[in-house]
C-alpha positions in Angstrom: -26.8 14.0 22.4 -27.0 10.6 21.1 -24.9 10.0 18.6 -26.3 9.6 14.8 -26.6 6.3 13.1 -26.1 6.3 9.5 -25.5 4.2 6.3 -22.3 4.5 4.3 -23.9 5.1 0.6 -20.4 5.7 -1.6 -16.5 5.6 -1.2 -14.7 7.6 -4.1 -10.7 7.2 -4.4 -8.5 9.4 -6.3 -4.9 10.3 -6.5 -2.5 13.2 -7.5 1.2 12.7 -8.0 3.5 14.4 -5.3 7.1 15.5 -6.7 9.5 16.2 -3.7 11.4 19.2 -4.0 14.1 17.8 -2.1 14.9 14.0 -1.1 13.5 12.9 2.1 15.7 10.2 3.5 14.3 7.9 6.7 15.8 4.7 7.6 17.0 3.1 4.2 14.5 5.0 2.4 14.9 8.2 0.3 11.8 9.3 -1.6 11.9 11.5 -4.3 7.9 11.2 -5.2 5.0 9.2 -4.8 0.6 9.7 -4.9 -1.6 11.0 -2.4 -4.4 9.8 -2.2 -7.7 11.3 -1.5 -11.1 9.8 -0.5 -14.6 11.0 -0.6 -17.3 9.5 1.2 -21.3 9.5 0.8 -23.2 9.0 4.1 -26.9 8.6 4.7 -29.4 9.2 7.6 -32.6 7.3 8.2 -34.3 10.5 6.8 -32.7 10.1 3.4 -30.8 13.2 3.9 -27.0 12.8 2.7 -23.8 14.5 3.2 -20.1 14.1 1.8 -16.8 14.3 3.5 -13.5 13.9 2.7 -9.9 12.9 3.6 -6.4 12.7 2.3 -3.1 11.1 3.2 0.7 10.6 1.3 1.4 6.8 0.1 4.5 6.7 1.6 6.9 3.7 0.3 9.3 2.0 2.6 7.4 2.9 5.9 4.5 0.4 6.1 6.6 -2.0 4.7 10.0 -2.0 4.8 11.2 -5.4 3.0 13.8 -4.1 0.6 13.0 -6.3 -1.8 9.8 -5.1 -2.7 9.4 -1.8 -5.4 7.9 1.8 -4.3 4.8 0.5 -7.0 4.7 -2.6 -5.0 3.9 -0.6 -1.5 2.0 1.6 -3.3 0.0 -1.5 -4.2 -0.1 -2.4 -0.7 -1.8 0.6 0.4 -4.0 0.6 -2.3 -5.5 -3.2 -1.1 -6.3 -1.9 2.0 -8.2 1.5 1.0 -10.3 -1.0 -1.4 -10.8 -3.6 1.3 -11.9 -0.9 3.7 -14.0 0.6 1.2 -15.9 -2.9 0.6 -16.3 -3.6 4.0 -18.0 -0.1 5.1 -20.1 0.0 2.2 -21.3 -3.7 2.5 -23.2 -3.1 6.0 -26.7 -3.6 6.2 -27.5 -1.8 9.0 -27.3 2.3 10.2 -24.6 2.5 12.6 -22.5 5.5 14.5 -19.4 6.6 13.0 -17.5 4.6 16.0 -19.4 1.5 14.9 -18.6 1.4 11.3 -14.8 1.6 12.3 -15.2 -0.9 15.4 -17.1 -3.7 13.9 -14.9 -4.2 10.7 -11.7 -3.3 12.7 -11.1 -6.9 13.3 -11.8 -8.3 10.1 -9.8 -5.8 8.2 -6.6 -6.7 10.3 -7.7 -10.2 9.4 -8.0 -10.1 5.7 -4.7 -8.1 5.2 -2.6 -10.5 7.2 -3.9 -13.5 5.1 -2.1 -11.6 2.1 1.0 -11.5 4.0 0.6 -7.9 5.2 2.0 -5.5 7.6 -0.7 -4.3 10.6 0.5 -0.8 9.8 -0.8 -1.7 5.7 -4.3 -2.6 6.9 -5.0 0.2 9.0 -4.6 3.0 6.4 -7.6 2.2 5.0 -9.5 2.3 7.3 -7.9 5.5 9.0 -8.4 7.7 5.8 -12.2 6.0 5.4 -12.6 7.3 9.3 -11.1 10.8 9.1 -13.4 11.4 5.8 -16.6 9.9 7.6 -16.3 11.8 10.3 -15.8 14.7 7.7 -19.3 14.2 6.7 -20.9 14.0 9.8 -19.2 17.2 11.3 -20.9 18.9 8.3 -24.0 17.0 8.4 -24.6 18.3 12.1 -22.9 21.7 11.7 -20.3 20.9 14.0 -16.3 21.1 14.0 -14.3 18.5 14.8 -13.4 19.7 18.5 -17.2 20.0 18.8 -18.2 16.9 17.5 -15.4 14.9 19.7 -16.3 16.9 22.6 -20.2 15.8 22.1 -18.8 12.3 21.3 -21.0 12.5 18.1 -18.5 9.9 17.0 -20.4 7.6 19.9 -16.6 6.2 21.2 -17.9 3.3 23.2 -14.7 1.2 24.5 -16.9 -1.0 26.7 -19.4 -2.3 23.6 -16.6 -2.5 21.4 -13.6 -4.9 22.7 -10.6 -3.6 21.3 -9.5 -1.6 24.0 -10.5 -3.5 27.5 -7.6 -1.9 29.5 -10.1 1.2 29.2 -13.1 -0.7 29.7 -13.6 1.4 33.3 -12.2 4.6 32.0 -14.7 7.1 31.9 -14.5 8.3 27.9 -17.4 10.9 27.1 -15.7 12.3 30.3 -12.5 12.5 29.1 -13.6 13.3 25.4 -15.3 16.3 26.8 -12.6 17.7 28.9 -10.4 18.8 25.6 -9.7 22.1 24.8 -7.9 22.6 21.4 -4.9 24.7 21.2 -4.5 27.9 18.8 -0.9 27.5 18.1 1.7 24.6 17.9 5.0 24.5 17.5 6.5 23.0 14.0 9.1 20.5 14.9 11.2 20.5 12.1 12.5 17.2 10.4 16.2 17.0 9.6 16.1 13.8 7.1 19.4 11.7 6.6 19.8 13.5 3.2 19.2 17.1 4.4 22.0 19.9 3.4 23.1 21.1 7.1 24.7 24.0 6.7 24.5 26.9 3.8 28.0 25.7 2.3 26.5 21.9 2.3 23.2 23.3 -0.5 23.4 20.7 -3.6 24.3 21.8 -7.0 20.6 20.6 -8.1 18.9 22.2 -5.5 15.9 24.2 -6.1 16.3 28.0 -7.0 12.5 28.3 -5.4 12.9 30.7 -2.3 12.4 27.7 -0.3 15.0 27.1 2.2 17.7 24.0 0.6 19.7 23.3 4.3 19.0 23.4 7.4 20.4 26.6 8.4 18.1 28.5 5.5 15.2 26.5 7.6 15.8 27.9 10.7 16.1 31.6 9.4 13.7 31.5 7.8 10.8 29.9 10.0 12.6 30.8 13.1 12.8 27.3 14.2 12.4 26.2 17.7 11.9 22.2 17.8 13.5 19.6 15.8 13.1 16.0 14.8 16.8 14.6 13.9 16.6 11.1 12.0 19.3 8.3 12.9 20.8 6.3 10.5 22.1 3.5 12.9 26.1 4.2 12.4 26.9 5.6 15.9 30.0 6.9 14.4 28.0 8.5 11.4 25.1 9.5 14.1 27.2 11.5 16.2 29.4 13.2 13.6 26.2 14.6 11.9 24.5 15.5 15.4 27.6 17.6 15.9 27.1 19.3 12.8 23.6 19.9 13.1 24.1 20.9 17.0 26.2 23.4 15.6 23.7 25.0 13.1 20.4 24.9 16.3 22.1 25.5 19.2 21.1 29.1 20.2 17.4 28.3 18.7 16.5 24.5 20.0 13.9 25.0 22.8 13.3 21.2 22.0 14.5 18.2 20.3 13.5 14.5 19.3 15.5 11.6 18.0 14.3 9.4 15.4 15.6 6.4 15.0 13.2 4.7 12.0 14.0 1.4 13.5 17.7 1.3 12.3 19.3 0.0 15.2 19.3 -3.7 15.9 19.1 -3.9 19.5 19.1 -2.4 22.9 22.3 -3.1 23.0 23.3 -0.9 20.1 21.3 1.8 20.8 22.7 1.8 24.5 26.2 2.2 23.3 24.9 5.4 20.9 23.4 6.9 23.8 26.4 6.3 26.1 28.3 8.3 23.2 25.8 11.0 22.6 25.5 11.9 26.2 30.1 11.7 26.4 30.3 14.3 23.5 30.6 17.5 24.8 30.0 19.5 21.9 26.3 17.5 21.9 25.6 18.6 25.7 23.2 21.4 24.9 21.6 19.1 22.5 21.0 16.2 24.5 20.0 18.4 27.1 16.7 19.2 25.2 16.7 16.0 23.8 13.1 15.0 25.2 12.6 11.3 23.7 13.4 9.1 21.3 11.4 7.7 18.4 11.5 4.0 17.5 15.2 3.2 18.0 14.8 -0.4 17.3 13.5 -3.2 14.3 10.1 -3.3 15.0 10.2 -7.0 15.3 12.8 -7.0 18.2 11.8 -3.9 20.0 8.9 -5.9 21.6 10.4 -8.5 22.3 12.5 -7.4 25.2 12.4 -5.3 28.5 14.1 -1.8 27.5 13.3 -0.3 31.4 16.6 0.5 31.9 17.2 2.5 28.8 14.0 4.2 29.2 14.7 5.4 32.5 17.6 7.3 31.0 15.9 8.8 28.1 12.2 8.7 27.3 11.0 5.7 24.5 8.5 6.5 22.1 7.3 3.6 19.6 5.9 4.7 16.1 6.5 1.9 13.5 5.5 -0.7 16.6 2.4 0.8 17.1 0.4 -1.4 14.8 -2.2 -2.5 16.7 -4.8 -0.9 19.3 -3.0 -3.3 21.9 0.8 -2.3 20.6 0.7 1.1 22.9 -0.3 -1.6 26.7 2.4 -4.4 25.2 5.5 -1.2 25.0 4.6 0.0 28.4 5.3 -3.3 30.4 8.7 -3.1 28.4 9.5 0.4 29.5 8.4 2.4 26.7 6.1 5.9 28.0 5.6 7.4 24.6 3.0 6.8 21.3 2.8 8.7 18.1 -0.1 10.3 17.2 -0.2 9.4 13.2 -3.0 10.4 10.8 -1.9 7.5 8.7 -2.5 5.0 11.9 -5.9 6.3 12.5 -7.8 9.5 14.6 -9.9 6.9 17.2 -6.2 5.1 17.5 -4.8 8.5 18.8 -8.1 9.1 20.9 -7.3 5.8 22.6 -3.5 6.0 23.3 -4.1 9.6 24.5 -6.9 8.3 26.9 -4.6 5.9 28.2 -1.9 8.3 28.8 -4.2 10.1 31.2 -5.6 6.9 32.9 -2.0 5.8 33.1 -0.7 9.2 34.7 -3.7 9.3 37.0 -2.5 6.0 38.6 1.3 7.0 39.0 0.4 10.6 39.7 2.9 11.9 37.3 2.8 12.6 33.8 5.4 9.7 32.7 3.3 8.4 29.6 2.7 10.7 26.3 1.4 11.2 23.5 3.1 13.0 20.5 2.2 13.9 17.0 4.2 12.7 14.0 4.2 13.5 10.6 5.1 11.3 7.4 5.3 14.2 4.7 2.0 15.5 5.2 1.1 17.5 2.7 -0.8 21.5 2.8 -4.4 21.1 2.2 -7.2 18.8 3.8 -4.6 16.0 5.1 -2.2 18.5 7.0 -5.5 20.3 8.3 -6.6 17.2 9.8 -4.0 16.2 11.4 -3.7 19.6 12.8 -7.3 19.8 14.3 -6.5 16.3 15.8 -3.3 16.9 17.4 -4.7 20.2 18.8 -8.1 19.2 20.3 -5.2 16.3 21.9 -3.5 19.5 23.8 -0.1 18.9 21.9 2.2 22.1 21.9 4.5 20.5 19.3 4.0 18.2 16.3 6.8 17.3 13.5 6.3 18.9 10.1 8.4 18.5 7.3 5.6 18.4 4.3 6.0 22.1 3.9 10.0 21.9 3.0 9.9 19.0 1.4 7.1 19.8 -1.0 6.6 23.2 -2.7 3.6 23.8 -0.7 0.3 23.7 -3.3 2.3 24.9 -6.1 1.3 21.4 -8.0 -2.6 22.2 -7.0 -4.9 23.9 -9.3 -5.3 28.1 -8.5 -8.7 27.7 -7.1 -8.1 24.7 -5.1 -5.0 27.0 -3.5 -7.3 29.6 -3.3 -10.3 27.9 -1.7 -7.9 26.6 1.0 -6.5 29.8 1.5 -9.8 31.7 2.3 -11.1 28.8 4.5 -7.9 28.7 6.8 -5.9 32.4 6.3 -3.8 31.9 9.4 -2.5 28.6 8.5 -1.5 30.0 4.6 0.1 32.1 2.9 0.6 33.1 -0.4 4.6 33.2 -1.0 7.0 32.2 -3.9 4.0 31.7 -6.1 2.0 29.5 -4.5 -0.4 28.7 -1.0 1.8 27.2 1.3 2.0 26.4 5.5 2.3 29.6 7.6 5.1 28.9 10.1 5.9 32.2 12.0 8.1 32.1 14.7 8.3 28.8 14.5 4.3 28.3 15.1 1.5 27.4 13.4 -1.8 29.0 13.9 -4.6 26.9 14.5 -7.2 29.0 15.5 -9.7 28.3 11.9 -9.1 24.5 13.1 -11.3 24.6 15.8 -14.1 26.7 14.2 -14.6 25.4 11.0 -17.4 23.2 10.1 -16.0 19.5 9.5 -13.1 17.5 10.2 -11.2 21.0 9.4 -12.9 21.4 5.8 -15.2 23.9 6.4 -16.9 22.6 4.0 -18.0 19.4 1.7 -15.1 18.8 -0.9 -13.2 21.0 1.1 -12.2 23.2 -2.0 -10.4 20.1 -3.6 -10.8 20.3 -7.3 -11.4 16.5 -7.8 -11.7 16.5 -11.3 -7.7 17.3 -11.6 -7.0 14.0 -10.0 -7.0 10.2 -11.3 -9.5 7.7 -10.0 -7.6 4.5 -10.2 -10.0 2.4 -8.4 
């Protein structure tokens, strides 16, 4: 099928405030609340028929940017420049183009604009990566199709070759590739243990919610029956490996699989060498380093290109998130020693698409499956933004992906009743109804994706998705 051509009529950007039930600490960030945003988008066909889609994502302060001097409202600000910049630049285009096309031919010029304010890569993709996710929304629904469908057809019309931002990939056959996905109908939740979490059921603070939501760690595992876990680092070895040791305690007899995060906290190679040398010496964390299966951006983004890591990797798997703010960032790690990418809804789906495809082209020449991809969250939140990145991760043949929206946030509780409700019917496996409000299903450590691959859209199922637009603020 050739892929549709269309014009982008309208952008619409709203928010609604998201309180955290209980502090999510990363790095030297703890975030208490901050907006989600959520765009709406009006595309048109050469036959004047239209069609709406949408998209949401969390505005996460001290991530994109993480200069200490500036405010949470200042990053907010940040993001907010680029979803207005993106908006501008889709809706100026004169002529019809495919939903690949809209996101190539600005790509450049985006990236451009943001960095001539002084911004972060990471800023001036999220833009364009909700503006994508909610385009392709549209079309999916336009054409009837779901998103495992649609990327299987290639009705996003991915051409690497026309494009130049990904020449490594220039001879890799794509629609092939696209076509060969098969979404999965479960995933494991890989639960995050933050740098302010309670570990154990004595360690629950005073002024923790009396929800039914779980307040530690060991509540968490009881009662989702946890199997895989992201730990954060806060760059202490000492203070690293005395909390490891707690949390060992609590997992060990549950962890099928573990991840380190690191959140760029320590300074060099060098550093994070002499944590790992400890780690792996520390006998009561041999079971956990055992199923320790990477490690997340150990080091400051600006150093941790800037210097072969081979010899660290070849002891334990390197994964770069923060550094991954370019479409080249992924080639650049690889020569260094890194094997592992995150898959992040905030960095953009056709960014994920690539890095994936280059895992396979990668493996294909080494005849092993060294390089990976793997899905990460930043407190993604129940409704439209967790579906996506669901779907995505999915149709990519992940069996785990990090979560930690659900127990940071009180599921939809701050959503209107027929917004939960909507959501609800449209995806009954992935909800449930429990301590008063829709929430994420996560039985047996799983999450059931089975409505994902069915449903009409970019895992809507239908336009608007059941959002109830009119209870959020339109600031822009």
């Amino acid at each position: 099928m050739t892929p549709p051509r269309f014009h982008i009529d309208d952008i619409r950007l709203a928010e609604r405030d998201v309180a955290l039930r209980l502090p999510f600490r990363f790095g030297a960030a703890t975030v208490t609340a901050c907006p989600q945003v959520y765009v709406r988008v009006r595309i048109r066909f050469a036959d004047g028929r239209t069609a709406e889609g949408c998209a949401a994502e969390m505005m996460v302060p001290k991530w994109f940017d993480k200069n200490p001097t500036l405010t949470n409202e200042q990053n907010f600000e940040q993001l907010r420049f680029s979803l207005r910049d993106a908006r501008d630049a889709y809706c100026a285009e004169d002529d019809a183009q495919t939903a690949w096309t809209h996101f190539a031919s600005n790509h450049a010029a985006l990236q451009d604009s943001a960095r001539a304010k002084g911004l972060q890569a990471l800023v001036a993709g999220y833009g364009p990566a909700l503006i994508d996710r909610a385009v392709l929304d549209a079309l999916c629904l336009h054409m009837g199709a779901s998103f495992a469908a649609a990327m299987n057809a290639n009705l996003c019309g991915i051409d690497i070759a026309g494009s130049g931002l990904a020449d490594d990939l220039v001879g890799f056959d794509m629609p092939a590739y696209l076509a060969s996905r098969s979404p999965r109908d479960r995933i494991a939740a890989r639960h995050t243990v933050g740098l302010a979490d309670a570990i154990e059921d004595d360690d629950a603070l005073p002024e923790a919610p009396a929800d039914g939501l779980p307040a530690t760690l060991a509540a968490a595992v009881r009662r989702y029956a946890l199997t895989h876990f992201k730990l954060k680092l806060c760059g202490n070895i000492a203070q690293d490996i005395a909390r490891l040791e707690r949390i060992a305690r609590v997992i060990d007899g549950h962890a099928q699989l573990v991840t380190l995060d690191g959140n760029e906290q320590y300074a060099d190679a060098d550093d994070f060498t002499a944590f790992l040398d400890r780690m792996l010496s520390t006998p009561v964390l041999w079971k956990l380093a055992q199923r320790t299966v990477f490690v997340e951006q150990p080091l400051r983004r600006d150093a941790s290109l800037q210097r072969d890591i081979s010899a660290l990797g070849k002891r334990i798997p390197l994964l770069i998130d923060e550094s991954d703010a370019t479409l080249d960032a992924f080639v650049q790690a690889r020569a260094l020693g890194y094997t592992g990418v995150s898959s992040k809804s905030c960095k953009g789906f056709y960014k994920s698409v690539i890095n994936a495809a280059r895992c396979t082209q990668w493996n294909a020449a080494d005849r092993k499956p060294r390089h990976f991809i793997s899905g990460e969250d930043l407190t993604m939140q129940a409704g439209v933004g967790v579906q996506q990145d669901l779907a995505l991760v999915a149709w990519l043949g992940l069996s785990h992906v990090e979560r930690n929206g659900h127990h940071y946030v009180d599921g939809l509780a701050a959503a209107p009743e027929a917004e939960q409700q909507a959501l609800l019917a449209t995806h009954p496996g992935l909800y449930e109804l429990s301590d008063g409000a829709v929430r994420l299903a996560i039985r047996g450590g799983q999450l059931a994706l089975s409505s994902l691959a069915t449903a009409p859209g970019f895992a809507t199922g239908k336009p608007g998705a059941g959002i109830s637009w009119d209870a959020m603020r339109s600031v822009y």
